[in-house]
C-alpha positions in Angstrom: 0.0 0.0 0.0 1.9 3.3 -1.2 2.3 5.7 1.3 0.4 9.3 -0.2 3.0 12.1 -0.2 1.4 15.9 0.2 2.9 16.8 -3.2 3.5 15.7 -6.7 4.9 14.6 -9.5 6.6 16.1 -12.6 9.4 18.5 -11.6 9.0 16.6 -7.9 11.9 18.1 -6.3 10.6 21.8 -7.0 7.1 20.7 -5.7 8.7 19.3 -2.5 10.7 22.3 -2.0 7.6 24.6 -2.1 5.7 22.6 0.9 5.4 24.9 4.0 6.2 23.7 7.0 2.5 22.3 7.8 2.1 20.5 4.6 5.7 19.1 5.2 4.9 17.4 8.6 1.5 16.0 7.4 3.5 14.2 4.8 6.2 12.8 7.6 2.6 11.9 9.6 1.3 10.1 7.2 4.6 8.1 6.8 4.9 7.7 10.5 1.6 6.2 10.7 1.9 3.9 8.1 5.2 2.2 9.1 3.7 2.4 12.4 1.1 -0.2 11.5 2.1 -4.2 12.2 4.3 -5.4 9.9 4.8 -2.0 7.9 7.9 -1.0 9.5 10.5 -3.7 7.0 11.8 -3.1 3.4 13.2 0.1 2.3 11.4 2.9 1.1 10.8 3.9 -2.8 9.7 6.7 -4.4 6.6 6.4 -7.0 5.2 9.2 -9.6 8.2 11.0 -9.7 8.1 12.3 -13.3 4.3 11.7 -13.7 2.9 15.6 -13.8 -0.5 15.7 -11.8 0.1 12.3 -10.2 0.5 11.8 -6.1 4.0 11.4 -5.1 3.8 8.1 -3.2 6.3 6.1 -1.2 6.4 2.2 -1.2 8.2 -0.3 0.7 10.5 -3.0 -1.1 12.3 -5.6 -0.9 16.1 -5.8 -1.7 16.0 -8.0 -4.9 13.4 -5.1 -6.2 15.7 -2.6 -6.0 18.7 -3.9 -8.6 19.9 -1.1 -10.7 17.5 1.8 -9.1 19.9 3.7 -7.7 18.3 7.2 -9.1 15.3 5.7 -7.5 16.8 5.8 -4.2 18.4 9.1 -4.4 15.9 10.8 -5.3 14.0 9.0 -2.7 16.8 9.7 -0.4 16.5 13.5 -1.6 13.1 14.2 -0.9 12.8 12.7 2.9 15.5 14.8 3.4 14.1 17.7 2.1 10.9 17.3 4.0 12.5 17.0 7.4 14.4 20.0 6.1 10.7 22.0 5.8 9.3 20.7 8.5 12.3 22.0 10.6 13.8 19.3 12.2 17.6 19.5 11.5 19.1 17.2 13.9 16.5 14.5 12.4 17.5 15.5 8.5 21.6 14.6 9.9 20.9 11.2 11.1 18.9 9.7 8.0 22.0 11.2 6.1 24.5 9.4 8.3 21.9 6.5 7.6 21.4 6.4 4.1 25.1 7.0 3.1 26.4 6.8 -0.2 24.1 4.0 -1.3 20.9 6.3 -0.6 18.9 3.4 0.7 16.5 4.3 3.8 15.2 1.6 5.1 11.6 2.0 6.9 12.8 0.9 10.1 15.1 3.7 10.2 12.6 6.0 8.9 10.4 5.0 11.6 12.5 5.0 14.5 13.8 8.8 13.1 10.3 10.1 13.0 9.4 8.7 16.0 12.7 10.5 17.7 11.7 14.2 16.8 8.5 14.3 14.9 6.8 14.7 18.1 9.2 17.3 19.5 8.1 20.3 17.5 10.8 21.0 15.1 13.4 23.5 16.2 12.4 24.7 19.8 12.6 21.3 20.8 15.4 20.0 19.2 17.0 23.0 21.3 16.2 21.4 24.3 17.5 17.6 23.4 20.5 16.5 25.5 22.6 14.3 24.2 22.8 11.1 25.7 25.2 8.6 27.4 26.6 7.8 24.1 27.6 11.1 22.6 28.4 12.2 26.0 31.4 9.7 25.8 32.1 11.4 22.4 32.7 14.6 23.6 34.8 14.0 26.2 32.5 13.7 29.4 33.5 12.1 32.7 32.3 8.4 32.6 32.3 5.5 35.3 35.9 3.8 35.2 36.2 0.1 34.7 34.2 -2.3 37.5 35.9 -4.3 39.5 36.0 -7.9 39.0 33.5 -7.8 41.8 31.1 -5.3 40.2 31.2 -7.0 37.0 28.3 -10.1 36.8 29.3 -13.4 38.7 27.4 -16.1 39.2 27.3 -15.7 43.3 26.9 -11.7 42.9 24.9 -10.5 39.7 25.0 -7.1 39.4 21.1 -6.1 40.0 19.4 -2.8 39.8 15.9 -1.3 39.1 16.6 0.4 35.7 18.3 -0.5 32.8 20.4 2.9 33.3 20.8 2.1 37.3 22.7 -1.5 35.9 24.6 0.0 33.6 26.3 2.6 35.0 26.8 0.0 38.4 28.5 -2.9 36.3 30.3 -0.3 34.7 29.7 0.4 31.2 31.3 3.1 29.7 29.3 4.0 26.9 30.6 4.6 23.1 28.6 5.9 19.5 25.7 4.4 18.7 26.7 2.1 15.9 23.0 1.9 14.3 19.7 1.5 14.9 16.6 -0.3 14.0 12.8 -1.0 14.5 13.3 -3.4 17.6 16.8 -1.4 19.4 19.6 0.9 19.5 23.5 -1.1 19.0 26.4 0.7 20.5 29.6 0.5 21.3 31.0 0.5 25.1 33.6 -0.5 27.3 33.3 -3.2 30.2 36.2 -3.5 32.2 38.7 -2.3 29.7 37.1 -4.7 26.8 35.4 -3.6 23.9 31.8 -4.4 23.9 28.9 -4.1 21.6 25.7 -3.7 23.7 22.1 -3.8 21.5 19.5 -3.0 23.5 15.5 -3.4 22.8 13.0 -0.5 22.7 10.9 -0.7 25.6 7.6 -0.5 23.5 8.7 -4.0 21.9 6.6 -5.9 23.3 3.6 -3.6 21.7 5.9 -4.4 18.3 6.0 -7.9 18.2 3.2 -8.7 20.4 5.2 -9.6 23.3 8.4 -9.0 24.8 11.9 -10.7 24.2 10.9 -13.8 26.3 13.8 -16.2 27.5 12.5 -19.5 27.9 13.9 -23.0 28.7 10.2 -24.1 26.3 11.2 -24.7 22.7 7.6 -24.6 21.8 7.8 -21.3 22.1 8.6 -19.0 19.2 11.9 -18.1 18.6 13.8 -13.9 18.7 17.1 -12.8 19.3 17.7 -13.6 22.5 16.5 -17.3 22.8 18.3 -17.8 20.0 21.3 -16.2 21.7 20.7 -18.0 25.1 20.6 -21.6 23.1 24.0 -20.7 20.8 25.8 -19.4 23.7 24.7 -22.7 25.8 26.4 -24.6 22.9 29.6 -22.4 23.3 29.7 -23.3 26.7 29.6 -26.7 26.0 33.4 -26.1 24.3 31.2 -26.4 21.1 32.4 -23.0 19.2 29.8 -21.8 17.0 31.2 -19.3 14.8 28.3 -16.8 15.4 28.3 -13.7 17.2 27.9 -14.4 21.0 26.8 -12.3 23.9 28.9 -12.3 27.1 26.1 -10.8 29.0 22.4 -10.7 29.1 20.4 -8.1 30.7 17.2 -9.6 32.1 14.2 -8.6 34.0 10.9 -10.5 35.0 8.0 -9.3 33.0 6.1 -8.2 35.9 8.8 -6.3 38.0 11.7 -3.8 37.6 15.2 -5.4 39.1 17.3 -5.6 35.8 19.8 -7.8 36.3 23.2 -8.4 34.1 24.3 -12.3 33.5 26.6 -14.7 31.8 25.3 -17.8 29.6 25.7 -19.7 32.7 24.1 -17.9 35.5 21.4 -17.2 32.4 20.5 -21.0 32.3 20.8 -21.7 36.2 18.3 -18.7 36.8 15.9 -19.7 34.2 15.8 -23.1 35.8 15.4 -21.6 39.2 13.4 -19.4 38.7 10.6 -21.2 36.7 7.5 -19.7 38.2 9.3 -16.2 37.0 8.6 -15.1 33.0 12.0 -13.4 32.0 12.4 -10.7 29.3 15.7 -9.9 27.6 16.7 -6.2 27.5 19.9 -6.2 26.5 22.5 -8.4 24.8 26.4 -7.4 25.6 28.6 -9.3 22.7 32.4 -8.6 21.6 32.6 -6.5 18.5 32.9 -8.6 15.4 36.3 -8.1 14.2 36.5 -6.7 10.3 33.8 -5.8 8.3 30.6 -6.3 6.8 31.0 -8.5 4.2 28.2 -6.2 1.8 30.0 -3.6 2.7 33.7 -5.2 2.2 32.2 -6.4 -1.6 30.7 -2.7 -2.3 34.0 -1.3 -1.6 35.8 -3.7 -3.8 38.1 -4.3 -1.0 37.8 -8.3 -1.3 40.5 -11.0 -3.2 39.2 -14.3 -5.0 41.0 -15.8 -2.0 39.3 -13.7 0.8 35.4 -14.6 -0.9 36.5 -18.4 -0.7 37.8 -17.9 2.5 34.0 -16.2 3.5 32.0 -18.8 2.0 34.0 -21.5 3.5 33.9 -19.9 7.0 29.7 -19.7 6.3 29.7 -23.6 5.1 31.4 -24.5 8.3 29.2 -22.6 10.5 26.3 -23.3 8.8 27.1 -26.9 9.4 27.7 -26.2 13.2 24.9 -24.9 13.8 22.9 -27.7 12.0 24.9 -30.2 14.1 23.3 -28.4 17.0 19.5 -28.0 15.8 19.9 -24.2 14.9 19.3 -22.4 11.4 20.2 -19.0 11.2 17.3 -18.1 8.3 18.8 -14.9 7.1 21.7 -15.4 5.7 23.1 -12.6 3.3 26.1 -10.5 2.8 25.0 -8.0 5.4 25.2 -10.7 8.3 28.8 -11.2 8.1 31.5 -10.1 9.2 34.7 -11.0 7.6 38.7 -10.0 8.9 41.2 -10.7 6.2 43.8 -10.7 8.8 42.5 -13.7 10.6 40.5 -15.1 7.4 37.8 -15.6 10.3 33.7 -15.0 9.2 31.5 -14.1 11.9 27.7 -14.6 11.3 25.3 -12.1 13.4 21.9 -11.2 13.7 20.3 -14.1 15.1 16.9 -12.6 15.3 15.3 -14.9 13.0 17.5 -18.4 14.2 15.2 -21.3 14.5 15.9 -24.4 16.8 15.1 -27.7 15.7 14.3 -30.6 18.0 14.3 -34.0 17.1 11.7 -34.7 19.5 9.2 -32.1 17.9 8.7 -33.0 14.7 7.1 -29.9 14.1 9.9 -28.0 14.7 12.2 -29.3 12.2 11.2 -27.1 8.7 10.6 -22.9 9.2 7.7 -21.5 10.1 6.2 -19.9 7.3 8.0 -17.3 5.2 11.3 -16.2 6.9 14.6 -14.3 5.3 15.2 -12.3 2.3 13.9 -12.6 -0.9 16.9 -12.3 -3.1 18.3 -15.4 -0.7 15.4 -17.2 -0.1 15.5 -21.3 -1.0 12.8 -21.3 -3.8 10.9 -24.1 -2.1 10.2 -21.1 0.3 9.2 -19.0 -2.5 6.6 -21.6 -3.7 5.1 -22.3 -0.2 7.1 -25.3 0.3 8.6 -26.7 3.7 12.6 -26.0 4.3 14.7 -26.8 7.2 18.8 -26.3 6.9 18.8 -26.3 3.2 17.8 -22.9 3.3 21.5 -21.7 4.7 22.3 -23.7 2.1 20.6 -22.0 -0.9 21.7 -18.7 0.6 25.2 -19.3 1.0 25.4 -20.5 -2.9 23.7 -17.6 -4.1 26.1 -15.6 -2.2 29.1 -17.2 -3.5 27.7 -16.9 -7.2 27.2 -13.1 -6.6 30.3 -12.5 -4.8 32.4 -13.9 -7.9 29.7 -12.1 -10.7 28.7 -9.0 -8.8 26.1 -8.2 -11.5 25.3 -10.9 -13.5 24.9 -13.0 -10.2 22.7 -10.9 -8.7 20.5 -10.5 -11.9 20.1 -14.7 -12.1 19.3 -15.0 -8.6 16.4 -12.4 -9.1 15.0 -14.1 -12.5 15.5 -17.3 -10.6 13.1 -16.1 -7.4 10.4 -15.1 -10.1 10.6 -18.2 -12.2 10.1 -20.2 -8.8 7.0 -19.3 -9.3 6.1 -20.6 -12.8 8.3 -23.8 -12.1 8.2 -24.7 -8.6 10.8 -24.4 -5.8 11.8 -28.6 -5.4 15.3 -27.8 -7.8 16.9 -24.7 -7.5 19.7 -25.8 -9.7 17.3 -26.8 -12.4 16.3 -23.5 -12.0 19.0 -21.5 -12.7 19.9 -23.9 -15.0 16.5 -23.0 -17.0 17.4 -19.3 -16.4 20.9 -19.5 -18.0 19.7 -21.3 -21.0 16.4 -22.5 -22.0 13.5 -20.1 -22.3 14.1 -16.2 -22.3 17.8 -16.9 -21.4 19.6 -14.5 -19.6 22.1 -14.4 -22.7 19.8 -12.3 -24.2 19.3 -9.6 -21.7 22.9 -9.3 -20.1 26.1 -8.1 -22.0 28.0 -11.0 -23.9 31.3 -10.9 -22.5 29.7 -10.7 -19.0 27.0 -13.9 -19.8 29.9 -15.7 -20.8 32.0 -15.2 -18.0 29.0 -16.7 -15.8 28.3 -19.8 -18.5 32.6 -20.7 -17.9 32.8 -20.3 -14.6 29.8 -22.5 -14.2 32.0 -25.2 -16.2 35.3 -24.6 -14.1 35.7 -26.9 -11.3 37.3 -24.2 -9.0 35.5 -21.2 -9.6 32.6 -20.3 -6.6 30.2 -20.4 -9.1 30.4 -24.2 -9.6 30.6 -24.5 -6.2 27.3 -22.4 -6.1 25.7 -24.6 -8.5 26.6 -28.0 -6.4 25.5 -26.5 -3.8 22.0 -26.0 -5.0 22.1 -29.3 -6.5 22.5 -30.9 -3.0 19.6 -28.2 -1.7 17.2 -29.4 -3.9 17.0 -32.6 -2.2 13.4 -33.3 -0.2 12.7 -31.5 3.0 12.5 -34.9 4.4 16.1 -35.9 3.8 17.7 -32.5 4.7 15.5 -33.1 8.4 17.9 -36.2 9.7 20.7 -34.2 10.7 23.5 -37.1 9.7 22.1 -36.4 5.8 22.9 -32.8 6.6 26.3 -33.1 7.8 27.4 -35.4 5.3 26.1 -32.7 2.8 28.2 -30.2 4.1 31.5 -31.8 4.9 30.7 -33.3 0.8 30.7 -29.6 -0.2 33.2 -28.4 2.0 35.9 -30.7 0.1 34.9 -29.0 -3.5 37.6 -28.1 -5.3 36.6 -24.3 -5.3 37.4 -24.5 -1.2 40.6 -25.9 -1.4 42.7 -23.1 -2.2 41.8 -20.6 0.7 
């Protein structure tokens, strides 16, 4: 549903310009209110009608694989939110979706959101006068902040640190505060300092539990349905089993009960042994506390061009192998992409985050063992998913091939992995390779609609043993193997250590 814009089309950005203030903050409104609604606040936001005269300007929300090759879409997108927060004077707010939308001009509805929610309601100019910065830029500038706990004050399992706010616990365990590193629909991720270390601390909104329908529940009950911080609570139980998953891990947890105010800050450990003492008590998760991932964000790493042939074989076999970890321990992380990992050339180590949509299988509940319903994002998506179909690990799998066929043909890769989500569709999801297969060659084929040199490029890597691409194309091979089979976890793992010994792998 397009979000109605106060002006219009044609020469779009003079007709923005000319909104008053009034007119400019009922068109923010409106978009407030829409992302506001349930399940309106993903995708990233597009501008519609821009050259049609007399025609509503109108934002939509899309997906990422509907966005290849817009990128004067998404300026001008860009451009005009930025102009309205300009007229509807609010300054402060027009600086942070410019440090958010960057270079690449894509403003996500999350951040829109969280932005218009921030100073929308603070009356432009007057009141962004009266903001005070917070802990964060506080740190930036210089001010005076709580030195390093002592290994007392820091969270042990006979003496938690406890307190009734979430502010009251931090600044008793310690936490020196850094810059905000980003923020989203569900929290705010920072950087700060506990006892000399370098943390990263992500911490929920407290009107989450109106945004999801309930809070971040930790629960020992796998029944229930899993979010960030179960997910974190079971992978960090795995860690501490001497069972390294390579996944980003908290080191501490900030918990309260539901019904009461003591916020208290916990390892893995003291985590599990107060969820089992504790069982009349429902727990929500507030916080997570996690080292920084080390290098950089893999989409990020690839926009910049700053990655080697040997450093993209090095990331997809550092995803392979933690992919099949985390199968070996029930767990599949359902987002995969190159915007969840991290990769440091120095080590050659990839870290997988954002666990927020990890699902835990259990052998003894046979329901749990495919996803619930649609999950991850489109461009990555296993096309069984696409087609309605059910899909367990095999849908890491899927995502980590289409990644490694993009990675080695930026453009051409990500063009077939599109065609291949649509025709999905047409020619169901049970073979992906057949699918691209039937992309590449047989009707319409992609020949015909990319440049030569680069269409042949694709068609020979697909041919040479060690390129990613073939790799790519095994790997969907083995993905398109029933549901049924990729449920016993023995199949799985002999998948994976089968591709993990492809010739493509061998050279990193």
């Amino acid at each position: 549903m397009p979000i109605q814009l106060t002006a219009q089309g044609g020469d779009f950005r003079a007709n923005v310009q000319a909104l008053d203030a009034a007119q400019a903050r009922q068109s923010l409104q409106k978009i407030q209110a829409h992302l506001s609604q349930p399940g309106k606040g993903t995708g990233t936001l597009t501008l519609f009608n821009r050259t049609k005269a007399g025609a509503d300007l109108t934002l939509e929300r899309k997906s990422g694989f509907q966005l290849l090759g817009r990128g004067a879409r998404l300026k001008d997108t860009s451009d005009v939110l930025k102009t309205l927060l300009d007229r509807a004077g609010l300054p402060e707010a027009r600086a942070e979706l410019e440090r958010h939308a960057g270079t690449r001009h894509r403003v996500g509805a999350d951040k829109m959101l969280a932005i218009l929610n921030r100073h929308l309601a603070s009356g432009g100019r007057e009141a962004a006068a009266e903001h005070r910065p917070g802990p964060g830029i506080a740190a930036e500038r210089g001010a005076r902040l709580p030195g390093p706990p002592s290994a007392e004050t820091v969270a042990s399992k006979s003496r938690p640190v406890c307190a009734p706010s979430l502010e009251g616990l931090l600044t008793k365990a310690g936490v020196e505060r850094g810059a905000v590193l980003g923020e989203g629909q569900y929290g705010e991720v920072r950087k700060v300092k506990v006892a000399g270390e370098q943390l990263v601390l992500k911490t929920y909104h407290p009107d989450l539990a109106i945004k999801r329908g309930e809070p971040m529940i930790l629960s020992n009950s796998r029944s229930r349905v899993s979010n960030e911080a179960i997910a974190a609570y079971l992978t960090s139980k795995a860690n501490h089993q001497d069972y390294q998953v390579n996944v980003a891990q908290p080191r501490y947890f900030i918990v309260k009960p539901v019904s009461g105010d003591e916020h208290r800050m916990v390892n893995p450990l003291e985590l599990r042994a107060l969820l089992k003492e504790t069982r009349e008590v429902t727990w929500e998760c507030v916080g997570l506390l996690m080292p920084e991932a080390k290098g950089g964000e893999v989409e990020e790493l690839l926009a910049k061009g700053q990655l080697t042939g040997q450093n993209q074989r090095q990331i997809i076999k550092g995803t392979l192998e933690a992919v099949m970890k985390l199968n070996e321990r029930g767990f599949i992380h359902r987002d995969l992409k190159p915007a969840n990992i991290f990769f440091d050339a120095a080590s050659g180590k990839t870290t997988l985050i954002d666990t927020g949509m990890m699902h835990k299988t259990s052998k003894n509940k046979p329901e749990t063992l495919f996803l619930p319903g649609q999950s991850g994002t489109p461009l990555y998506k296993h096309p069984r998913m696409v087609t309605g179909g059910r899909c367990g690990s095999e849908a890491d799998l899927c995502a980590t091939a289409l990644m490694a066929m993009m990675m080695e043909h930026p453009n051409t890769g990500s063009q077939l992995a599109t065609e291949m989500h649509f025709r999905a569709r047409d020619v169901g999801g049970n073979s992906p390779a057949r699918i691209l297969l039937e992309v590449m060659y047989k009707k319409d084929p992609l020949g015909q609609r990319v440049p030569r040199d680069e269409f042949r490029a694709i068609h020979d890597s697909l041919q040479d043993q060690k390129s990613l691409t073939s790799l790519a194309l095994s790997c969907l091979a083995q993905a398109g193997k029933p549901a049924k089979a990729w449920a016993d976890r023995a199949t799985a793992q002999g998948i994976y250590a089968e591709l993990l010994q492809h010739p493509s792998l061998q050279e990193s």
